[in-house]
C-alpha positions as CSV (number, residue, x, y, z in Angstrom):
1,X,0.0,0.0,0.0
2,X,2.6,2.4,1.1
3,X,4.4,1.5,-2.0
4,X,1.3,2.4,-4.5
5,X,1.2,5.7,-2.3
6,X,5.3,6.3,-3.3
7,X,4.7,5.3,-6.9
8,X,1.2,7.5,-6.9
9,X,3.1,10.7,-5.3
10,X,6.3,10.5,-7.9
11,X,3.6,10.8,-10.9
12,X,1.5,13.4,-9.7
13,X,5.1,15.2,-9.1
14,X,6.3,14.5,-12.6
15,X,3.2,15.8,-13.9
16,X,3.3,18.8,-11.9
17,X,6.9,19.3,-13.3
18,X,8.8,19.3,-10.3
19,X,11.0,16.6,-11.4
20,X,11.8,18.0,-14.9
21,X,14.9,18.2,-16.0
22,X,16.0,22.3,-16.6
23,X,14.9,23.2,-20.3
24,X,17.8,23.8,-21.7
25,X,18.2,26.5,-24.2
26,X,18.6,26.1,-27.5
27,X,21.7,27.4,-29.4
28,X,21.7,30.5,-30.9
29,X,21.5,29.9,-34.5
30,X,22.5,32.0,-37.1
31,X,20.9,31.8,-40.4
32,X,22.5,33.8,-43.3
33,X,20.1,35.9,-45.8
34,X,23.0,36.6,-48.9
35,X,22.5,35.3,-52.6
36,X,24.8,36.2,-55.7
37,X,23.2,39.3,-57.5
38,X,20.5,38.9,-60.3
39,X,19.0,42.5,-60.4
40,X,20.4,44.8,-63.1
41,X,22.0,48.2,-62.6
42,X,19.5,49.4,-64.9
43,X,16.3,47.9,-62.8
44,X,15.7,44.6,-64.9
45,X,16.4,41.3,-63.6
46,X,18.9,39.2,-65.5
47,X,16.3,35.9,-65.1
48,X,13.9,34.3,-63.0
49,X,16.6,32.0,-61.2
50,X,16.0,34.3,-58.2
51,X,12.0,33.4,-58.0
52,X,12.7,29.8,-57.8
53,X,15.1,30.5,-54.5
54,X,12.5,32.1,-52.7
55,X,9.9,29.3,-53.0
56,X,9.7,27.2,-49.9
57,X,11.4,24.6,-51.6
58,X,14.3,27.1,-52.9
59,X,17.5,27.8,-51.0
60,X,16.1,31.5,-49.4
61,X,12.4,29.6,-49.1
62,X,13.9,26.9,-46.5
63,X,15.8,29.7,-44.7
64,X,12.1,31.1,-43.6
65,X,9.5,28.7,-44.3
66,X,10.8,26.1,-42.3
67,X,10.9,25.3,-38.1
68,X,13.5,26.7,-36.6
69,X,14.6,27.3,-32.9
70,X,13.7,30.6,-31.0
71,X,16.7,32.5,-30.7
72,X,18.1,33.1,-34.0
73,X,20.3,35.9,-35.3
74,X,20.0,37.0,-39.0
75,X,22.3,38.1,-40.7
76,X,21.1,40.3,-44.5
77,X,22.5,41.6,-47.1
78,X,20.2,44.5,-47.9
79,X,20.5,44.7,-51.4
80,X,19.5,41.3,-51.7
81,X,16.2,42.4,-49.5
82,X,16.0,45.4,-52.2
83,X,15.6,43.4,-55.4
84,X,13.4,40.9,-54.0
85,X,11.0,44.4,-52.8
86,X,11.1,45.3,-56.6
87,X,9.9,42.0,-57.4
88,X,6.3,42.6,-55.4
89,X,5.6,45.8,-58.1
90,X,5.8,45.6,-62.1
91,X,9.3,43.8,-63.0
92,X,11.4,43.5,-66.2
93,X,13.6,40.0,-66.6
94,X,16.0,40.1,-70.0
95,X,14.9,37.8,-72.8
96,X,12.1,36.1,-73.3
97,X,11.5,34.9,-70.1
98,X,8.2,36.5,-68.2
99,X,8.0,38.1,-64.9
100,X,6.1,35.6,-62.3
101,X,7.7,36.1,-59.2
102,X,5.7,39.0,-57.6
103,X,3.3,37.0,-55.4
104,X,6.3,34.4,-54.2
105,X,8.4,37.4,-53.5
106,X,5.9,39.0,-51.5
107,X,4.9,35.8,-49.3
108,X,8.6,35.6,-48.8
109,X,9.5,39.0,-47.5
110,X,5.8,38.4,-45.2
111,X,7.3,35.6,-43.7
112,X,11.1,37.1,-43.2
113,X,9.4,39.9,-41.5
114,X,7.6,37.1,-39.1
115,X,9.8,34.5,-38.2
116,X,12.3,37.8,-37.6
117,X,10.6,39.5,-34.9
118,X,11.6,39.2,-31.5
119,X,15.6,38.2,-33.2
120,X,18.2,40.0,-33.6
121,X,19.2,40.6,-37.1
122,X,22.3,41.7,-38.3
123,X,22.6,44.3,-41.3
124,X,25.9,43.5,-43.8
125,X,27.4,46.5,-45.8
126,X,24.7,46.8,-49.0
127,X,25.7,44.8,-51.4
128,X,27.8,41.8,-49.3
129,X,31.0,43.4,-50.9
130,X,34.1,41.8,-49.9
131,X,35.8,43.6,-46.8
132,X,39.4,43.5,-47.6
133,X,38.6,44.2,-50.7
134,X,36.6,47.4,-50.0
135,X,39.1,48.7,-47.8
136,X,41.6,48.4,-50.4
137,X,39.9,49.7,-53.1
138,X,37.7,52.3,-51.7
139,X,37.4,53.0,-47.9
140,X,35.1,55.7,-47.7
141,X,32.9,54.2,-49.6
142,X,33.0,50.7,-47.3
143,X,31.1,53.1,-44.8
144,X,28.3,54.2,-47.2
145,X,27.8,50.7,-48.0
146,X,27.1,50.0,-44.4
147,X,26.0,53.2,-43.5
148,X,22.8,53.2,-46.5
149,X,22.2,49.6,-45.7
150,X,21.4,49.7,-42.5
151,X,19.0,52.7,-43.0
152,X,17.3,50.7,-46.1
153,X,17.2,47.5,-44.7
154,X,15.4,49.3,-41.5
155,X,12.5,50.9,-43.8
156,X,11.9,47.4,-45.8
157,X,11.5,45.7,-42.7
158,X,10.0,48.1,-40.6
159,X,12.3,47.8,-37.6
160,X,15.4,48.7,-36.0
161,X,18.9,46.4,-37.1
162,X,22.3,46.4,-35.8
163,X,25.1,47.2,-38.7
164,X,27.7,45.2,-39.1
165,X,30.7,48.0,-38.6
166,X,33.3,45.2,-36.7
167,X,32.7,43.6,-40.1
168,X,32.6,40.0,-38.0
169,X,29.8,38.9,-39.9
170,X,31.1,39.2,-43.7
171,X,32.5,36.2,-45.3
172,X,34.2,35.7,-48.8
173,X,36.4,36.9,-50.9
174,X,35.9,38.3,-54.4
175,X,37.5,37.2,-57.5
176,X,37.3,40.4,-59.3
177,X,40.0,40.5,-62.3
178,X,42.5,43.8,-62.3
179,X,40.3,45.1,-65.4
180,X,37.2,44.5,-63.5
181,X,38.9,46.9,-60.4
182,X,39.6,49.6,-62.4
183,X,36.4,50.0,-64.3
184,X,34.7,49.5,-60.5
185,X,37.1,52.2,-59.2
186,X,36.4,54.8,-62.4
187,X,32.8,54.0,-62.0
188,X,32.9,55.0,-58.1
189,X,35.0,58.5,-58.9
190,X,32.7,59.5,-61.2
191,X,29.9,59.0,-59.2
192,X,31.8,60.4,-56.3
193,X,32.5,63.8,-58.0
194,X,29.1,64.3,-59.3
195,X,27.6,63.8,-55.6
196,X,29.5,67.2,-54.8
197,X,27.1,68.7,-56.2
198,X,23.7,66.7,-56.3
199,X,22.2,65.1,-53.3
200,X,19.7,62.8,-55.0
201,X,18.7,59.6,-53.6
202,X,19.1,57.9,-56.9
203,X,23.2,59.4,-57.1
204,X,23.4,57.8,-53.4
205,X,21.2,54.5,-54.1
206,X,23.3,53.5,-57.7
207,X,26.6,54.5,-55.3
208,X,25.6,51.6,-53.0
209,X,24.7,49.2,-55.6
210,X,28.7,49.4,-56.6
211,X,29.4,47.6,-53.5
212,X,27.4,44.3,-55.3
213,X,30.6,44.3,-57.8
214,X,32.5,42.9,-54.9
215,X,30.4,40.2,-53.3
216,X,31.9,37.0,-53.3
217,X,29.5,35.3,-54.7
218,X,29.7,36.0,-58.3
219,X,31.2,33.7,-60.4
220,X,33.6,35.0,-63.6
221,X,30.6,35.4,-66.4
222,X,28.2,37.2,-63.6
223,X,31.0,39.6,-62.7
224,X,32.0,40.4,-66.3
225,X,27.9,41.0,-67.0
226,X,26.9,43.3,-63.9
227,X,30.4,45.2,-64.1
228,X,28.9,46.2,-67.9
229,X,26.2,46.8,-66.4
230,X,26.6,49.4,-63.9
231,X,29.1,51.2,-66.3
232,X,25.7,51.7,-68.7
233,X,24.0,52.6,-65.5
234,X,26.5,55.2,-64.3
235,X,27.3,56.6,-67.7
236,X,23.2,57.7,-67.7
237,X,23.0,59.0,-64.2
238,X,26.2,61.6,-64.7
239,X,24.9,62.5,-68.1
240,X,21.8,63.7,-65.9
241,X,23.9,66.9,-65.7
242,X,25.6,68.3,-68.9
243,X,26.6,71.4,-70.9
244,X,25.0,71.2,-74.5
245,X,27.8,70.8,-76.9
246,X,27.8,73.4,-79.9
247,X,29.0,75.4,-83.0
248,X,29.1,78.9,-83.2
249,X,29.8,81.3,-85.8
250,X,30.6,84.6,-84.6
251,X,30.1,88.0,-86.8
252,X,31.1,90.7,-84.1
253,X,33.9,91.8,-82.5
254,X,31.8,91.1,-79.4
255,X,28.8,88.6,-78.6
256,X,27.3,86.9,-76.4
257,X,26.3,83.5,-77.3
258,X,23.8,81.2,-75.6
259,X,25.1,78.0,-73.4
260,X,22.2,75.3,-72.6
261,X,22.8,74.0,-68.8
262,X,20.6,70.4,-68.1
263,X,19.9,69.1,-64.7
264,X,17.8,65.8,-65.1
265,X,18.0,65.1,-61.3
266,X,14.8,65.2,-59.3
267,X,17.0,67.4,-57.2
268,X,18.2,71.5,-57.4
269,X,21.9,71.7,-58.2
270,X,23.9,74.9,-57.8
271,X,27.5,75.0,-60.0
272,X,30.3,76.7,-61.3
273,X,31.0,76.5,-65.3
274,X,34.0,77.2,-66.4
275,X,34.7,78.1,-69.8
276,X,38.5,77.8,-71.4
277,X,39.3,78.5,-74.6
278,X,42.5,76.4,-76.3
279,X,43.7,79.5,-78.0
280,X,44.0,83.5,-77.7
281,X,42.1,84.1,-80.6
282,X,39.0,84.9,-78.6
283,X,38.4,85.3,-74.7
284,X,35.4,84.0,-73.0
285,X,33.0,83.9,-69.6
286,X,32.7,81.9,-67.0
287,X,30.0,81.8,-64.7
288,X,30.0,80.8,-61.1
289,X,26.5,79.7,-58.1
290,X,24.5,78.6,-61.3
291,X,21.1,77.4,-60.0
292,X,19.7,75.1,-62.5
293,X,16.0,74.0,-61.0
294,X,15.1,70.0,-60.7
295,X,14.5,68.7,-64.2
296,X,15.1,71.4,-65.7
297,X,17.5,73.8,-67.9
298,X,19.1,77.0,-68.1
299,X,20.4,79.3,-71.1
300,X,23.7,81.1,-69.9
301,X,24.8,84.1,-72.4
302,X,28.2,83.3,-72.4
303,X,30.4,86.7,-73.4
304,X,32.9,86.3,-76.4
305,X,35.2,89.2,-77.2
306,X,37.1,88.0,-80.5
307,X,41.2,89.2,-80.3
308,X,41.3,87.3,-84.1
309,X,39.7,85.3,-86.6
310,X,39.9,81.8,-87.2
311,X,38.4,78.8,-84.8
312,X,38.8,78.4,-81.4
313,X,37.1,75.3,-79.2
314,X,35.9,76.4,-75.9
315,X,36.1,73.7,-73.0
316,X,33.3,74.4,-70.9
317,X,33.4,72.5,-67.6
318,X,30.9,72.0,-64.9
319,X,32.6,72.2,-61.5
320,X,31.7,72.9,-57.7
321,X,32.6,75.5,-55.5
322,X,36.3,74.5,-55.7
323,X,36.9,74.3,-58.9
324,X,36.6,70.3,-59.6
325,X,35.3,68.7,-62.3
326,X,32.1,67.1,-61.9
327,X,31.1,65.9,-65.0
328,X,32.6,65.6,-68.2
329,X,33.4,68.7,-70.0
330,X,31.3,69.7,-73.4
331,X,33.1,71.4,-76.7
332,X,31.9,74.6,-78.0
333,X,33.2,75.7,-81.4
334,X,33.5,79.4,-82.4
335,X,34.6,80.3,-85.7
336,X,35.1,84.1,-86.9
337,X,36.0,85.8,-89.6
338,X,36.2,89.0,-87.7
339,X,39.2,91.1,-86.7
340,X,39.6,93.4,-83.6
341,X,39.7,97.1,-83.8
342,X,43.1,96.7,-81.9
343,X,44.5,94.1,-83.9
344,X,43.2,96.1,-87.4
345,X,45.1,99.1,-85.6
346,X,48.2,97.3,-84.9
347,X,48.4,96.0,-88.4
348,X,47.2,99.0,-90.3
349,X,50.3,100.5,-88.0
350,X,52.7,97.5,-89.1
351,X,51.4,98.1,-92.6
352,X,51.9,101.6,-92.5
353,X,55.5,101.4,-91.3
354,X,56.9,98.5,-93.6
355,X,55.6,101.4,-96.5
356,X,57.3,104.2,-95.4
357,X,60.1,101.9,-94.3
358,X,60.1,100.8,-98.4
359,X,59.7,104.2,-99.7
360,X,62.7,105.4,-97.6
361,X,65.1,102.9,-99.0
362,X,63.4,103.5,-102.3
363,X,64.6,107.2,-101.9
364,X,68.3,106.0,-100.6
365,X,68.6,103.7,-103.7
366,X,68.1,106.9,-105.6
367,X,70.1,109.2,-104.2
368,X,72.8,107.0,-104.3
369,X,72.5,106.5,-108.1
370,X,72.5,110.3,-108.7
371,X,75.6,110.7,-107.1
């Protein structure tokens, strides 16, 4: 009886839970949200390879759709989080192939945005670029990388991240050829000069996208496409701000002629232009704190005072405060067949002289024959 009693009093504890083990806490696992790069630098996708990863039976798919313990950390690349957001709205792919992935992409980032809540999640520098890399070839811009994607993975989640600045959390290293890191580094100066002057989200959003170039998971053919690529892409955005190239034919002595200014930006720009001419034949105006509205242009009346005829080309550069470059420069071409009142003075004087110069030796020649 008294052993019924024992057996009865050790259940009734068991199922009370007093003689449960501790719980023991699961490990933290980490689960890694990176995949190579499939969006253009021009908006389209290259195919629809990146649809079939988000399913639940695709690579990104089992990262969120599956069971999973309670403490996780997350660790996102946010441009990857960015072309899978352009997904859920109208989409181009390249070729034949049609765009299908809006609904999958938008189920995915739905869940993401669940099973992350309550985790902590870990923002990489946009773009999953290569550390060493980025140091070496561009430090500064290593911290807009991290710096933009932070803020943008924060508003396509809708909650606070921590950014990766120990750079603990980056794996990888990129393969990117010697011909590959100069076009990458050309690409960034340009768009690094122009932003001295333009502050548009676009300029600082394409900057970003740069850092893809260096992810370490490209392979050769998908580095040698998106490196095109964002050259086509940068090429447009700094030609958003030009001086219209010209010809001029100049019939006074003094003119002033009429310069074109375009600023495509959605943004106002204020610059210098400088105008210099590869000759002395004419001299010419600059023009500095030009405001040129958003999407819009401006005629300058640019002052020519011709010294002599013949052509002269006119470099005309757009520059900031301090006198660099922005953009590249435009070609004006001034012909004229006009001569200045101080040059016809100096060479009606030089004509003047070599005649009276001849008609003295003519009169020397004389006298000397008479004698």
């Amino acid at each position: 009886m008294k052993k019924i009693a024992l057996v009865f009093s050790f259940l009734t504890l068991v199922v009370s839970g007093v003689f449960f083990a501790p719980q023991a806490h699961a490990a933290n696992e980490v689960i890694r949200i990176t995949s190579p790069l499939n969006q253009s630098f021009t908006g389209e996708f290259r195919d629809e390879s990146l649809t079939q990863l988000l399913l639940p039976s695709g690579e990104l798919g089992q990262l969120v759709f599956r069971s999973m313990s309670r403490e996780r950390t997350w660790v996102i690349d946010p441009g990857l989080i960015d072309a899978i957001t352009a997904m859920t709205s109208d989409y181009k792919v390249l070729g034949d192939e049609e765009p299908t992935g809006g609904d999958v992409a938008l189920s995915w980032l739905d869940r993401l945005k669940a099973v992350t809540a309550g985790n902590k999640v870990i923002s990489l520098p946009y773009g999953n670029p290569d550390i060493k890399l980025a140091k070496t070839l561009a430090p500064s811009e290593l911290a807009l990388y991290l710096s933009f994607g932070k803020t943008r993975l924060e508003s396509l989640l809708g909650r606070t991240v921590t950014s990766d600045t120990s750079h603990s959390w980056s794996i990888g290293k990129s393969r990117l050829s010697f011909t590959e890191r100069k076009t990458y580094g050309e690409n960034r100066r340009a768009l690094t000069r122009l932003s001295r002057v333009v502050t548009s989200e676009e300029l600082t959003y394409l900057r970003a996208r740069l850092g893809q170039l260096l992810s370490p998971n490209l392979d050769r053919e998908s580095r040698e496409f998106f490196t095109l690529s964002a050259t086509e892409a940068v090429n447009e955005v700094v030609n958003k701000l030009r001086i219209n190239s010209g010809k001029y034919q100049v019939t006074t002595s003094s003119v002033k002629l009429p310069v074109t200014v375009i600023n495509d930006f959605d943004t106002e720009v204020t610059v210098n232009v400088s105008m210099i001419p590869i000759n002395s034949r004419m001299v010419v105006e600059s023009f500095k704190d030009v405001v040129i509205a958003p999407n819009s242009k401006i005629q300058l009346e640019m002052g020519v005072e011709v010294i002599a005829p013949g052509e002269s080309v006119v470099s005309a550069y757009i520059t900031d405060k301090g006198g660099v470059e922005v953009v590249p420069k435009a070609l004006l071409t001034l012909n004229s067949s006009v001569i200045d009142v101080r040059v016809a003075w100096f060479t009606t004087g030089a004509a003047i002289l070599l005649l009276l110069a001849g008609v003295a030796q003519s009169v020397r020649r004389v006298r000397k024959k008479s004698k």
